[in-house]
N, C-alpha and C positions, 0 to 999 in steps of 0.2 A: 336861363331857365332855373327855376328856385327848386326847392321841397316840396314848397306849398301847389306848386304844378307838377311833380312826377307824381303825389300821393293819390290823385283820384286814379293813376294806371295801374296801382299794384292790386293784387288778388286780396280780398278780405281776410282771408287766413293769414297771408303776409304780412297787411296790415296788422295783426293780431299778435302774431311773434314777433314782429318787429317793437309791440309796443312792449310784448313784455320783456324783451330782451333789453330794452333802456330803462323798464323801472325793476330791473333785477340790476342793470348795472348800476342805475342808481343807490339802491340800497344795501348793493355788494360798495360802491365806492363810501357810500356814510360809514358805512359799517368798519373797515379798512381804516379810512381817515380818525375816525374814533380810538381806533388802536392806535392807532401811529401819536395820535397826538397825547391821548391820556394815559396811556399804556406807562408801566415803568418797566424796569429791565427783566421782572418775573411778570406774569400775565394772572389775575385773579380770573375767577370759574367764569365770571359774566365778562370780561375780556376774551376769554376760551371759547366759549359762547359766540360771541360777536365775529372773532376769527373764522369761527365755521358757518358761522350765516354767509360772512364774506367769501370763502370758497364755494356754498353752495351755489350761491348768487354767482359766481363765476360763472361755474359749472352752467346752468340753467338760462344765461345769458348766452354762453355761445351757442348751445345748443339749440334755441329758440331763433338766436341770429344762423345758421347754419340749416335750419328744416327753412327758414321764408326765405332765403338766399337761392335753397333747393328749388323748394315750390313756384318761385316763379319765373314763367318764363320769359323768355327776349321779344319786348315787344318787337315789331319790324313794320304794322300796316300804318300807325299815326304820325303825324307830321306834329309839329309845335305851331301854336298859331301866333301867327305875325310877331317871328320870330327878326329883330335887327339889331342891327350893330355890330359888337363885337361877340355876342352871344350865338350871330347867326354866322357871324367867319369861324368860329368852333366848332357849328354843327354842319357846317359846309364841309369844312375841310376833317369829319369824323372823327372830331373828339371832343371829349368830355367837355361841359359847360366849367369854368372856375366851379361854380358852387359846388360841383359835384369831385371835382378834381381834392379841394380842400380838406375831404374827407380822405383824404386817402396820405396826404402829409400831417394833418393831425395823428394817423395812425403809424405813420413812421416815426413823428416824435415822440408820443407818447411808449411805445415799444422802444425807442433808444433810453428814455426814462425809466423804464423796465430796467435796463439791461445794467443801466447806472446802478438804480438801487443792489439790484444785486450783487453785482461784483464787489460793490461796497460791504454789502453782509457778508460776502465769501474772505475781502480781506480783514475783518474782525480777530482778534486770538481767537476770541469764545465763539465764533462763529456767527451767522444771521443771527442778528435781533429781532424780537418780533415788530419793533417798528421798522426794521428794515423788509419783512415780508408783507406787511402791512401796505407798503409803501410802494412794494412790486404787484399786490393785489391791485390797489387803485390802479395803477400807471397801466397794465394789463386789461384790467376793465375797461377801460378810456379805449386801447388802441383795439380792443373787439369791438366795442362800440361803433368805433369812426370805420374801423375795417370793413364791417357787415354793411355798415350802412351804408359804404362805397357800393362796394358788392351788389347792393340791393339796387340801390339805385342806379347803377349804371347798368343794370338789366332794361329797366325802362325809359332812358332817357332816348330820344329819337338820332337816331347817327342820319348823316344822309353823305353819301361819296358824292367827289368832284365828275363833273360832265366834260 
């Protein structure tokens, strides 16, 4: 079972936060990578700038991913059609399809990348650099991303128990 097949189950408003919550993570992540790469050790005004788009863009992406995570509910009445293979011994036996699983190890790596960058800024003399917060924005943005989007979609992916 793909994306391309859970997307006609989700609520239109879901579909809606969910979309703006990836072009906020996107533009939070440009934004972020920007810093990180051009930035020198002082940050000029439109660097400052660009850092706070990028936290707002945080901000605004989880919260987007967090209300269509809310908003919809567990489907339970559909089936998947002419579901086989290995896709169908996963929803046999009530779990997650891969497709939907992957989103959720993406969101663990990218949060252990988080956790890299920072500790890295934390062991600094002078403390976090701004490419090192720059660097925990992105990684951060990514594992909201992957995270909600588990979230969301394993709201609507069809489970079926063993008989």
């Amino acid at each position: 079972m793909t994306v391309g097949e859970l997307w006609p189950h989700l609520r239109p408003l879901c579909r809606s936060l969910a979309l703006l919550g990836w072009l906020t993570s996107a533009a939070g992540m440009a934004a972020g990578l920007s810093i990180a790469i051009a930035g020198g050790t002082s940050l000029s005004p439109t660097m400052q700038a660009l850092q706070l788009a990028s936290t707002v863009s945080m901000g605004v992406a989880v919260l987007s991913f967090i209300a269509a995570s809310l908003l919809q509910p567990q489907h339970r009445g559909w089936r998947a059609s002419d579901s086989r293979g290995a896709d169908a011994a996963h929803e046999q036996a009530g779990e997650l399809p891969p497709t939907i699983r992957s989103f959720l190890l993406a969101s663990f790596a990218l949060l252990a990348g988080a956790v890299v960058f920072a500790c890295a800024g934390l062991v600094l003399r002078s403390g976090p650099s701004a490419q090192s917060v720059a660097f925990c924005q992105v990684f951060l943005l990514g594992a909201a991303a992957s995270g909600f989007t588990f979230m969301l979609f394993s709201k609507v992916t069809p489970r079926h128990s063993r008989n």
